[in-house]
C-alpha positions in Angstrom: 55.4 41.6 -15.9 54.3 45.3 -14.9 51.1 46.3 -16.2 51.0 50.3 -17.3 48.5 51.8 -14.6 46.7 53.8 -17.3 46.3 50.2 -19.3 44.7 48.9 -16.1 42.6 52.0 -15.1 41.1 52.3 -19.7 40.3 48.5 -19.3 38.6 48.3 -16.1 36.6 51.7 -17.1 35.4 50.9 -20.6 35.5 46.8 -19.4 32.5 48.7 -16.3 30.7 50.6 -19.4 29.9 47.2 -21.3 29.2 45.1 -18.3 26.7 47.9 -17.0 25.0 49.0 -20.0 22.2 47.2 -21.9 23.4 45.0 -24.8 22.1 41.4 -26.2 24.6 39.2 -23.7 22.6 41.2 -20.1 19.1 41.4 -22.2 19.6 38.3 -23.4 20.0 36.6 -19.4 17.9 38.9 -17.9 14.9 37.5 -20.3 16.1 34.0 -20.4 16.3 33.9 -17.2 12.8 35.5 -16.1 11.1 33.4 -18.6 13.3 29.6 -17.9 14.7 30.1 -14.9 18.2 31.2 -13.6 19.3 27.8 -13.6 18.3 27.3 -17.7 20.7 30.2 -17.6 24.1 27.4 -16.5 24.2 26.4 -20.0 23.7 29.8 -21.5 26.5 31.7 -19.7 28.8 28.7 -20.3 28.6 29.2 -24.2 28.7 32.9 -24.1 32.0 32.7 -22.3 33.5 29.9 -24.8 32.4 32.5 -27.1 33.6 35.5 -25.3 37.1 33.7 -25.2 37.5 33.1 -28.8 36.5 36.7 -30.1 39.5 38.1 -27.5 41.9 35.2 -29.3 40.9 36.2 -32.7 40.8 40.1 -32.0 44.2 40.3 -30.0 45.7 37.9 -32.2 44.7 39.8 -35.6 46.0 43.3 -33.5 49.3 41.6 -32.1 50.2 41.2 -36.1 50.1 44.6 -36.3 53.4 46.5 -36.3 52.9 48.9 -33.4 55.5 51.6 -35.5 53.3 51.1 -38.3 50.6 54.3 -39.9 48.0 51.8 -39.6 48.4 51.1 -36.2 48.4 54.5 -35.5 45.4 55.0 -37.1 43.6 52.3 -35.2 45.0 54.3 -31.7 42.7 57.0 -32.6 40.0 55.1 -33.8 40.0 53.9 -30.5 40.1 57.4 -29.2 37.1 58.3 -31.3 35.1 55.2 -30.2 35.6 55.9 -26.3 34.3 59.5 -27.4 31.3 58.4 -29.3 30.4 55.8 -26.6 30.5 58.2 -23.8 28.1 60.4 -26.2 25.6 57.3 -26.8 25.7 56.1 -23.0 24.3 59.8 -22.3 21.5 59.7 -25.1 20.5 56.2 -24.3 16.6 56.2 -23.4 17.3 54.4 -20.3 13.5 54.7 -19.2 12.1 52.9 -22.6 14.4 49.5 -22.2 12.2 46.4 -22.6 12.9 42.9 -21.7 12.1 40.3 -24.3 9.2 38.2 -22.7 8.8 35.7 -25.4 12.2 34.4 -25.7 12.7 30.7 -26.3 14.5 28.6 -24.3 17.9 28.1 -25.8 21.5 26.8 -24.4 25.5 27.3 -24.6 25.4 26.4 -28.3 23.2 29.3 -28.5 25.3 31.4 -26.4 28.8 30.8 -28.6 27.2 31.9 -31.3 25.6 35.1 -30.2 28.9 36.4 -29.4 29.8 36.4 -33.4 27.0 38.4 -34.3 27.0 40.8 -30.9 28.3 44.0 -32.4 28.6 45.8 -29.8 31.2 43.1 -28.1 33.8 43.3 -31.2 33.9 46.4 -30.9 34.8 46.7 -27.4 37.2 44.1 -27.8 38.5 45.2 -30.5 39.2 48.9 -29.0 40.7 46.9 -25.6 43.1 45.2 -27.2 44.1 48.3 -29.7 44.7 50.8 -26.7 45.2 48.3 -23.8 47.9 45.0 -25.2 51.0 47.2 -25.0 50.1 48.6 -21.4 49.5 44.4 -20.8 53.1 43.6 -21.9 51.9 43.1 -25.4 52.3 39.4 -27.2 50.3 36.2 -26.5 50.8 36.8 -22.8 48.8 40.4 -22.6 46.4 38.9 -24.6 45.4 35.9 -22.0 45.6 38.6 -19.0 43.6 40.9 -20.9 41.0 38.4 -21.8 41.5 36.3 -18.1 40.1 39.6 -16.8 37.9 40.2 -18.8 36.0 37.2 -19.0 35.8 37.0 -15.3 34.5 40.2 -14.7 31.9 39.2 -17.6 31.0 36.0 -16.4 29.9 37.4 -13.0 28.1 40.3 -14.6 25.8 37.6 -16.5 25.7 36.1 -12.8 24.5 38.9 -11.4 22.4 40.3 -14.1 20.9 36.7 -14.1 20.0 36.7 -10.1 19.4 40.4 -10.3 18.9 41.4 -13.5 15.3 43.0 -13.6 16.4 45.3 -10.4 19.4 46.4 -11.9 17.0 47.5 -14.9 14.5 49.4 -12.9 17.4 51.0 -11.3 18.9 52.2 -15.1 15.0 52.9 -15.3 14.4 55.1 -12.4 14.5 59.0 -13.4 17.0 59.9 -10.9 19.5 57.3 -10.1 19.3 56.0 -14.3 20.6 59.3 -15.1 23.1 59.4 -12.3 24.4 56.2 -13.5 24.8 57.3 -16.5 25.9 60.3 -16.6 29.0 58.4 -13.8 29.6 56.2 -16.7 29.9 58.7 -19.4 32.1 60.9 -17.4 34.5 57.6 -16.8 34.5 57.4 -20.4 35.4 61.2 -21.3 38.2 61.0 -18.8 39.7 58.4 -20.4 39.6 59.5 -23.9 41.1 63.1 -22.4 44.0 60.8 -21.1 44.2 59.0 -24.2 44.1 62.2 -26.5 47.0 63.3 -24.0 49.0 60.6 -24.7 48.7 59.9 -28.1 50.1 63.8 -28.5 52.8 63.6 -25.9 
């Protein structure tokens, strides 16, 4: 199965946004982690990639249903458009130097860590938006939804690894007045690039 270069290139750029920008999967390990231990985090990390896998099943499932042809479909393309747009303007107004670790939190495991992943907001949408703009480029069906979620889970899993072992550097870097604003501003511009090439296709 070929996969559509521009699929592969809008996946792995908005796929680097959520892995590298604060949400309540990286805060949540980062804290756990500092307070427990980076080994209390084993159990942690396995439920929040159980629960990882089933919101890509029940996303690209729900999405597959969809007749591609359809208005509604279409409508969801630019939705999609519009989200990248909005993000890229949120990743540049986000007060970087004011992100706080939760030093309080409770020890808690992979039972835990499935069900943050319902109530994580910010990872529907994402998903969501992956599997809207991205499933056709993937080959489409049940088979561009496992590829699309096999990558994606595995490039999250070792984020939470990393941000786990690493986590509170990787924060004072985002912190820093210089290199958080370079970082960014790189991620932003990845964003706006995409949603240019995805404006660009939608009207070709």
């Amino acid at each position: 199965m070929a996969i559509e270069t521009d699929a592969l290139f809008g996946l792995l750029t908005i796929l680097a946004v959520g892995l590298f920008t604060p949400g309540p999967n990286n805060i949540t390990a980062i804290s756990h982690s500092a307070v427990h231990g980076a080994r209390s985090n084993i159990s942690l990390i396995t439920g929040m990639v159980i629960g990882f896998i089933i919101v890509h099943m029940i996303v690209g499932i729900t999405v597959n249903s969809i007749d591609s042809d359809s208005v509604f479909f279409s409508i969801l393309e630019w939705f999609g458009v519009l989200f990248f747009i909005l993000l890229g303007v949120i990743i540049l107004r986000l007060p970087v130097e004011r992100l706080a670790l939760d030093e309080d939190i409770r020890k808690i495991d992979f039972r835990h860590g499935i069900l943050m992943q319902f109530i994580n907001g910010k990872e529907w949408a994402f998903v969501s938006v992956m599997m809207i703009e991205f499933l056709d480029g993937f080959g489409g069906g049940f088979e561009g939804i496992f590829l699309i979620t096999a990558i994606t889970t595995t490039a999250g899993l070792l984020s939470m690894i990393v941000w786990t072992l690493t986590g509170h550097k990787l924060m004072d870097t985002l912190r820093h007045e210089r290199k958080g604003k370079v970082l960014v501003r790189v991620l932003a511009g990845a964003i706006f690039m995409f949603a240019f090439l995805a404006i660009v296709q939608q009207l070709i």
